[in-house]
MARFI-169036 format. One record per residue (C-alpha): residue in one letter; z negated, y negated, x negated. Coordinates in pm, 1 decimal. Each point is the difference from the previous one (the first is absolute). Layout:
! residues N
   res          Z          Y          X
     A          Z          Y          X
...
***
This chain:
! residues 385
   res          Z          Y          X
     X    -3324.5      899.1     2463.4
     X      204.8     -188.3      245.4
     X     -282.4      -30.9      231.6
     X     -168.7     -158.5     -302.2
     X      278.8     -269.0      -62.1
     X       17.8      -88.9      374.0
     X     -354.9      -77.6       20.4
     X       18.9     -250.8     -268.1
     X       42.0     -380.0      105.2
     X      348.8     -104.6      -49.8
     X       99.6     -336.2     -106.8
     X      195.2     -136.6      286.6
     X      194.8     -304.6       18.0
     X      109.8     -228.3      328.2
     X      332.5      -29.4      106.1
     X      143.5     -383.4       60.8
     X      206.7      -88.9      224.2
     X      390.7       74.7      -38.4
     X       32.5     -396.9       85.5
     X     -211.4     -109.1     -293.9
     X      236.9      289.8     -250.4
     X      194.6     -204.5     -313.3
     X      421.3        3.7      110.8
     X       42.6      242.4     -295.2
     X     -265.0      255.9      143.4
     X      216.2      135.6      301.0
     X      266.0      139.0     -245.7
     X     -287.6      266.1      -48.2
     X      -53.1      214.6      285.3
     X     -357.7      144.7      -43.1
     X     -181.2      195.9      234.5
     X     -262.3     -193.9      173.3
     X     -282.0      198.9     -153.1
     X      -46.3      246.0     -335.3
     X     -280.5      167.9     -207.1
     X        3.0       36.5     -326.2
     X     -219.6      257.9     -212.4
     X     -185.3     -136.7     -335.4
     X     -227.6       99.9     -255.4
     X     -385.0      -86.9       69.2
     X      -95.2     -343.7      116.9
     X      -30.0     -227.9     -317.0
     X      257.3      190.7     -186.1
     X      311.2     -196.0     -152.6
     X      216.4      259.9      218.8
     X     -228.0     -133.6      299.0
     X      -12.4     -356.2      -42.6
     X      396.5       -2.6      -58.0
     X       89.5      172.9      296.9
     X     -192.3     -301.5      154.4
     X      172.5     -232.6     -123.4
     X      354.4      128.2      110.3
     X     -162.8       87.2      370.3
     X      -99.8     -379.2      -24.8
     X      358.7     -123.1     -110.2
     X      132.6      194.7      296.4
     X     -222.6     -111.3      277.5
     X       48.9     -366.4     -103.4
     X      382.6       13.6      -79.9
     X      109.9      291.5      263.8
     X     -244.6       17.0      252.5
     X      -73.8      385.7      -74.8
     X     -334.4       75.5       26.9
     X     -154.4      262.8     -289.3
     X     -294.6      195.3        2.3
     X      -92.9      169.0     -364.4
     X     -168.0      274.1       -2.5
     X     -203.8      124.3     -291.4
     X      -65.7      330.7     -139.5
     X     -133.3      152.0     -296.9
     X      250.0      254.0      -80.9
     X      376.4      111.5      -50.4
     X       -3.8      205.6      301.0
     X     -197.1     -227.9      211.2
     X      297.9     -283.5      -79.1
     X      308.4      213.0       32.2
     X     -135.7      178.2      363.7
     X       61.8     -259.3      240.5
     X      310.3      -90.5     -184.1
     X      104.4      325.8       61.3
     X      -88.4       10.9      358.6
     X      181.7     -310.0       96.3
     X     -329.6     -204.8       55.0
     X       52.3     -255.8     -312.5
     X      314.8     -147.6     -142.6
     X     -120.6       -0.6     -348.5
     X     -201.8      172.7     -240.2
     X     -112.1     -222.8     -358.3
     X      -27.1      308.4     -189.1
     X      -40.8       54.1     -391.0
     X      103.6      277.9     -218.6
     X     -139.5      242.6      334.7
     X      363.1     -117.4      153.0
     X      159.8      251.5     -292.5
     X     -208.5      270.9      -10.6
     X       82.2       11.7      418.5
     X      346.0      -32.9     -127.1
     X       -7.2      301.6     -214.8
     X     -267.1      227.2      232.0
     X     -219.0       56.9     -277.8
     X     -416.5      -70.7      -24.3
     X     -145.8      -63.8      343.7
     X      387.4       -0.9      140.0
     X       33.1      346.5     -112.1
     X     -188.9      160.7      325.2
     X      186.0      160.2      295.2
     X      -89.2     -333.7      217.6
     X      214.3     -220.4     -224.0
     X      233.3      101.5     -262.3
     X      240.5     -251.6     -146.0
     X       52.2     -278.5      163.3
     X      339.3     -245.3       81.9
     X     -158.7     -341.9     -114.0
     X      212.5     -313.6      -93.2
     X     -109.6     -293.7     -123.8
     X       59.0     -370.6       92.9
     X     -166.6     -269.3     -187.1
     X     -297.8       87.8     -278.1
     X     -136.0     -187.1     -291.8
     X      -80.9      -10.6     -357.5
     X     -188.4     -324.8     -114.5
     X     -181.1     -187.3     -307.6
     X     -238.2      361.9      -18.3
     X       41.6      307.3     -140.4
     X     -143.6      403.0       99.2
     X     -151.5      172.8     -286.1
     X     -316.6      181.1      -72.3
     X     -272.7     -274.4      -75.3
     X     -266.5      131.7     -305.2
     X     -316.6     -104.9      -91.5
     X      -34.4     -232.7     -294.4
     X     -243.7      149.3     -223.6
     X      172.7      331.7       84.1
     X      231.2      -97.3     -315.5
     X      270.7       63.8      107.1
     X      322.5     -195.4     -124.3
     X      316.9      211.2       34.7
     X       -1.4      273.7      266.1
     X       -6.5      308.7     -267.0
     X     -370.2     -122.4      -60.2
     X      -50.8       57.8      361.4
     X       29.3      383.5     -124.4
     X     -357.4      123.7      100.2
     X     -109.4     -254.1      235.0
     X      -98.1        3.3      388.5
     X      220.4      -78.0      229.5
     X      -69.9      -63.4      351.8
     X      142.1      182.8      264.9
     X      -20.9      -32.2      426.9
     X      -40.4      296.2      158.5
     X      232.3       29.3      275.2
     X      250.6     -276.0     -160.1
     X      253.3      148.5     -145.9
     X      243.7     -329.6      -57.2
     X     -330.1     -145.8     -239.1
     X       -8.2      336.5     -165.6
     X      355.6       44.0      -91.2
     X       28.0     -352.5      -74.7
     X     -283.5       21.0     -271.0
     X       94.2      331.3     -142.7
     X      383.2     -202.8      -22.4
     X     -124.4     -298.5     -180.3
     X     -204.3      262.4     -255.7
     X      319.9      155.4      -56.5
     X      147.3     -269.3     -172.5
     X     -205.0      122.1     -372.4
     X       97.1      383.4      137.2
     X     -386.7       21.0      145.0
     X      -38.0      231.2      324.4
     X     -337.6       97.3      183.7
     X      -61.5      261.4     -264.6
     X      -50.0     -264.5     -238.6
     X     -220.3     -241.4      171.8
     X     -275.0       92.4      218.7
     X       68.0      -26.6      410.5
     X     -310.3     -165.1      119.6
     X       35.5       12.0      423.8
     X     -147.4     -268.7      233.4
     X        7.8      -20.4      431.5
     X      189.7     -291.3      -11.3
     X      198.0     -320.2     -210.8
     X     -275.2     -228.2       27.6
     X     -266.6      265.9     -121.4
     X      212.2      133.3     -269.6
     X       31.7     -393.1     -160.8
     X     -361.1      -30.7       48.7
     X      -66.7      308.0     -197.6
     X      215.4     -132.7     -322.3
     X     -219.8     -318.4       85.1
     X     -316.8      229.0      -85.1
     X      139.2      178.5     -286.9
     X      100.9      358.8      226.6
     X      351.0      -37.7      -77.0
     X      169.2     -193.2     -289.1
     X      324.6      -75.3      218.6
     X      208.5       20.4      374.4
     X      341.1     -172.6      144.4
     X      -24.6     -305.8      188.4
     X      206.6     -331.9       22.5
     X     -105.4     -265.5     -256.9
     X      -65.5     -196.1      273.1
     X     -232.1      175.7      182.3
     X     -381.5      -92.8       48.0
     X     -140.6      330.6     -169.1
     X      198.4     -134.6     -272.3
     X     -143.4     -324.6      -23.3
     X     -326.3      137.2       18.6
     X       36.4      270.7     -284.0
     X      124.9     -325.2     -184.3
     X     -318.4     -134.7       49.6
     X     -235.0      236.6      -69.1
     X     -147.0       97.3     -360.2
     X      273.3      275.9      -20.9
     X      284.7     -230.2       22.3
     X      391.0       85.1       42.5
     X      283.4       11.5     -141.1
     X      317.4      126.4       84.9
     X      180.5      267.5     -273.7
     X      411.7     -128.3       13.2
     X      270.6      210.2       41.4
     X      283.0     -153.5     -205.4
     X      353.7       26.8       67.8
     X      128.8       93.2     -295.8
     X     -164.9      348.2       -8.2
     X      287.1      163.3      186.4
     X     -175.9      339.8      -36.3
     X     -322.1     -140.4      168.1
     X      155.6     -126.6      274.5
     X      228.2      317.8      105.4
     X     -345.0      139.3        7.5
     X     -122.8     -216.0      211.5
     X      276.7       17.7      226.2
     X       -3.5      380.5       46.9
     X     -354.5       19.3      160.1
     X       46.8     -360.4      142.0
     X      366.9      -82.2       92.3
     X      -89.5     -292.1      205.6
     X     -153.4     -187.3     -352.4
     X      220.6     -275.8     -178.7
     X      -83.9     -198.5     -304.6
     X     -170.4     -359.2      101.3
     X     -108.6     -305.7     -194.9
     X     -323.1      -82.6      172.5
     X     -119.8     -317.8       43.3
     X     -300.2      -47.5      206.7
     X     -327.4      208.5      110.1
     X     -312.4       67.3     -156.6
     X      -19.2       25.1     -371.9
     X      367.8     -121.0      -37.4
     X        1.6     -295.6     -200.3
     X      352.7       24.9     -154.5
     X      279.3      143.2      131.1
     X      -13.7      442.6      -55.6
     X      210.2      232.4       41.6
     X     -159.0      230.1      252.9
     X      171.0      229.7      292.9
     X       88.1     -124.9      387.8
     X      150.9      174.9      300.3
     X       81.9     -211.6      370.3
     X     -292.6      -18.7      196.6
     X      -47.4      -93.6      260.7
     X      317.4      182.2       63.8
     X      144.9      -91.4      387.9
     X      113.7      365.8      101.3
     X      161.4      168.4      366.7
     X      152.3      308.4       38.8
     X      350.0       16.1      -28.2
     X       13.8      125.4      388.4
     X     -124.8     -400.0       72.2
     X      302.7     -185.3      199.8
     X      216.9     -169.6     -278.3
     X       46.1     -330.0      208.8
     X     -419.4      -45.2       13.4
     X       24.4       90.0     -362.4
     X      214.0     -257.9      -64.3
     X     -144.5     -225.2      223.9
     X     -324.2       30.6     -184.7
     X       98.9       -8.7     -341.4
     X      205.4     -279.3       65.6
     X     -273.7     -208.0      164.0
     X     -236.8       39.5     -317.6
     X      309.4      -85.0     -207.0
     X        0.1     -314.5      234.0
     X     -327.0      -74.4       56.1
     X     -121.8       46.0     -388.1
     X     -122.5     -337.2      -93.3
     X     -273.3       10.8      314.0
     X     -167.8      274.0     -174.8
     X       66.9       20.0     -371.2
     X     -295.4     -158.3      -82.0
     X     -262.3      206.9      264.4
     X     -112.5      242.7     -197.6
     X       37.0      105.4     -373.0
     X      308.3      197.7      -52.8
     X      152.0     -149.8      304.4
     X      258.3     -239.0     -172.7
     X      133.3      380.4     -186.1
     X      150.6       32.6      360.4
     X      298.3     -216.6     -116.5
     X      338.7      139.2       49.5
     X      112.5     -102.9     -351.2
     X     -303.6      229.0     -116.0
     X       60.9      303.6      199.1
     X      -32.7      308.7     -208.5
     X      329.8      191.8       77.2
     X       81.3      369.4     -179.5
     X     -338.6      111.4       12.8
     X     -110.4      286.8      167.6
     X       30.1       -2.4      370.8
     X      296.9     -147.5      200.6
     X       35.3     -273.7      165.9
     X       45.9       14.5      370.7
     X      398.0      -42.5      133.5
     X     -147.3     -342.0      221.2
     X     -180.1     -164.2     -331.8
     X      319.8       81.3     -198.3
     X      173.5     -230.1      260.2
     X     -205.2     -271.1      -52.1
     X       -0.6       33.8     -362.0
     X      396.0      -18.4      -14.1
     X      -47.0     -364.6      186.0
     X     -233.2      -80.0     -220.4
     X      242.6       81.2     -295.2
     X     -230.2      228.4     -155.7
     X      158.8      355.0       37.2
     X      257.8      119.1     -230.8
     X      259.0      305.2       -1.8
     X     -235.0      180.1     -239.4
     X     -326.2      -61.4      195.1
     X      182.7      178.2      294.2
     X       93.4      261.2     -234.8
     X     -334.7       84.3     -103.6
     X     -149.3      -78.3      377.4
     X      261.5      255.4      113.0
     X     -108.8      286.1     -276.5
     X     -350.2      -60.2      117.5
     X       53.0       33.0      343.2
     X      174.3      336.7      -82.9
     X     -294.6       96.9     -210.4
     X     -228.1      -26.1      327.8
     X      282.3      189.3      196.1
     X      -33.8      320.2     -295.4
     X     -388.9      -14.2       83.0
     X      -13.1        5.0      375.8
     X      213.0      340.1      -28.3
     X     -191.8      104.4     -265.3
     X     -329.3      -21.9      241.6
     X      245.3      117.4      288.4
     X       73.4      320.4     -176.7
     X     -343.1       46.0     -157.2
     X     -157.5      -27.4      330.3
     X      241.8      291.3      186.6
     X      -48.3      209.8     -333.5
     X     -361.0      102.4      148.9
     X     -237.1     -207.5     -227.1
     X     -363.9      115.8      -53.1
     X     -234.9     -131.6      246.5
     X     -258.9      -41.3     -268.4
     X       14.2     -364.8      -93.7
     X       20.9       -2.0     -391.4
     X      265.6      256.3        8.9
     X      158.3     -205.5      218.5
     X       39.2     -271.0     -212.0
     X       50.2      174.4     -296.8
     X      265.3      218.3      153.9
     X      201.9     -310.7      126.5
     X      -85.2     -178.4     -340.6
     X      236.8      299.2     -146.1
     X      244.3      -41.9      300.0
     X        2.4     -346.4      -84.9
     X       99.8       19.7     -348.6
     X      243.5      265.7       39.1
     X      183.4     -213.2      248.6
     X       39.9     -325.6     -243.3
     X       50.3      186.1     -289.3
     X      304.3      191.1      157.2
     X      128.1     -362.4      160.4
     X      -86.0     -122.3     -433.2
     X     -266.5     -231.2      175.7
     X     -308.7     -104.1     -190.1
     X     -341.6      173.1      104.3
     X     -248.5     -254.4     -112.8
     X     -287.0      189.2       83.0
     X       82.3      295.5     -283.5
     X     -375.3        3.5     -106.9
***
């Protein structure tokens, strides 16, 4: 899989000249070159790691190669082995964090990630339906077909989250299962599935929107407390999000959002280059807010704090001089950062506890390792079903 990544063509950007660097630049020390790893080229994740490798060739001098790939795993490996600086990640960057889906094999396990800058824009995440599938609230989804990607866990469990909101699991729609994203949307397109997660602004979207199906977006309102815990328990990583723009959105609904692109490192990554780097795209921000959709969510007054994976020591630092970083976001950074410390002994002990070699009892045995170990610290599972 890394062989895969490493043959793709990188974006790469040209270093200037320290001479032609703005005064305010060489408070930053950068190292002179740095990869990043992104979602597929063309992807929002993609095109707004771009725009930040642009910002810091122009502004620092760095140059940044990005490096696409089509998976979780395929992101997070060279971040791991010290070959990129940065991994855009989505909800993949928790489910490394808690070891479970593809993390749950003996080559991974959970994983030390931090975060340092992500975003949450104008769009929302949600399952998009078909029009004439009549469906207006998400209990009349009860019945329907919805589209899963084999091998993708993070779509999966972010559909069968949304569904939860009416009290709907798989064994009240029907699973229909497609190779990829863009096959799965073009199946709802010709009436082989009635519904699948995407962003409202993504092209599948748009065409569904187009097509004599139609779309339409089922909201999740606030209000229903009870829906919502629901939807947290399969899907921590979900908030509550007036959406404003994307297909089919022509007033304001209240759908579902998580950060993505979400700028992660491991929390083994230097502090000072951390810091360095968070605090050059706090710097550098209005060179590449408008590059890409979602790219002006990377403000530092819209950073999503208290969510569900820390952030790093280094972007904390340049969060503080940015006056955004209060005593009870370090509280809650703190209690996450122990909550990755009770899972890498977990998986310590688990793996000296002679585990079967077999891989599905593997992963179920450390599933029940897993759980033990929170539930003894009083630690939410999230992954209960």
């Amino acid at each position: 899989m890394i062989n895969r990544l490493l043959m793709l063509a990188p974006v790469a950007f040209t270093s200037v000249s320290l001479l032609t660097l703005p005064a305010h630049a060489q408070d930053v020390k950068l190292p002179p070159t740095m990869a990043f790893t992104a979602y597929d080229t063309g992807t929002s994740g993609f095109n707004i790691a771009v725009g930040v490798g642009k910002m810091l060739k122009d502004k620092y001098g760095t140059d940044v190669r990005v490096l696409p790939a089509g998976n979780d795993v395929a992101r997070l490996a060279p971040l791991r082995a010290g070959r990129s600086m940065l991994a855009w990640m989505g909800t993949g960057v928790y489910f490394a964090q808690e070891g479970v889906f593809e993390f749950g094999v003996k080559e991974w396990g959970p994983q030390p990630l931090q975060m340092t800058l992500s975003t949450i824009d104008c769009n929302g995440l949600s399952v998009g339906v078909a029009k004439d599938a009549g469906v207006k609230e998400w209990k009349d989804f009860r019945g329907k077909r919805l589209g899963h990607v084999v091998g993708s866990p993070a779509l999966n469990q972010n559909a069968l989250a949304i569904i939860a909101y009416a009290g709907l699991t798989k064994n009240d729609v029907k699973i229909v299962e497609f190779a990829s994203y863009g096959a799965m949307w073009k199946g709802i397109i010709n009436n082989d599935a009635d519904g699948g997660f995407a962003s409202t602004v993504t092209g599948p979207a748009r065409e569904l929107e187009n097509s004599p199906r139609g779309l339409v977006w089922p909201e999740l309102p606030v209000a229903d407390k009870e829906g919502w815990a629901r939807v947290q328990k399969i899907g921590a990583f979900f908030q509550p999000h007036v959406t404003t723009c994307g297909a089919a959105i022509s007033k304001p609904l209240n759908l579902a959002t998580y950060p993505y692109p979400i700028a992660t490192t491991y929390a083994t990554q230097p502090s000072d280059q951390v810091y360095a780097l968070t605090k050059a795209m706090i710097a550098g921000y209005d060179s590449y807010k408008d590059s890409a959709p979602g790219s002006s969510g990377l403000d530092v007054k819209r950073q999503t704090k208290q969510w569900v994976i820390p952030f790093h020591p280094g972007a904390v630092k340049a969060l503080k001089e940015a006056g955004n970083w209060t005593d009870a976001d370090e509280k809650f950074n703190n209690d996450l950062i122990k909550r990755q410390g009770i899972l890498a002994a977990a998986w310590a002990a688990y793996g000296k506890a002679n585990p079967p070699s077999d891989d599905k009892e593997f992963l179920a045995g450390w599933m029940k390792a897993r759980a033990d170990a929170l539930k003894k610290a009083n630690l939410p599972d999230g992954f209960e079903g």
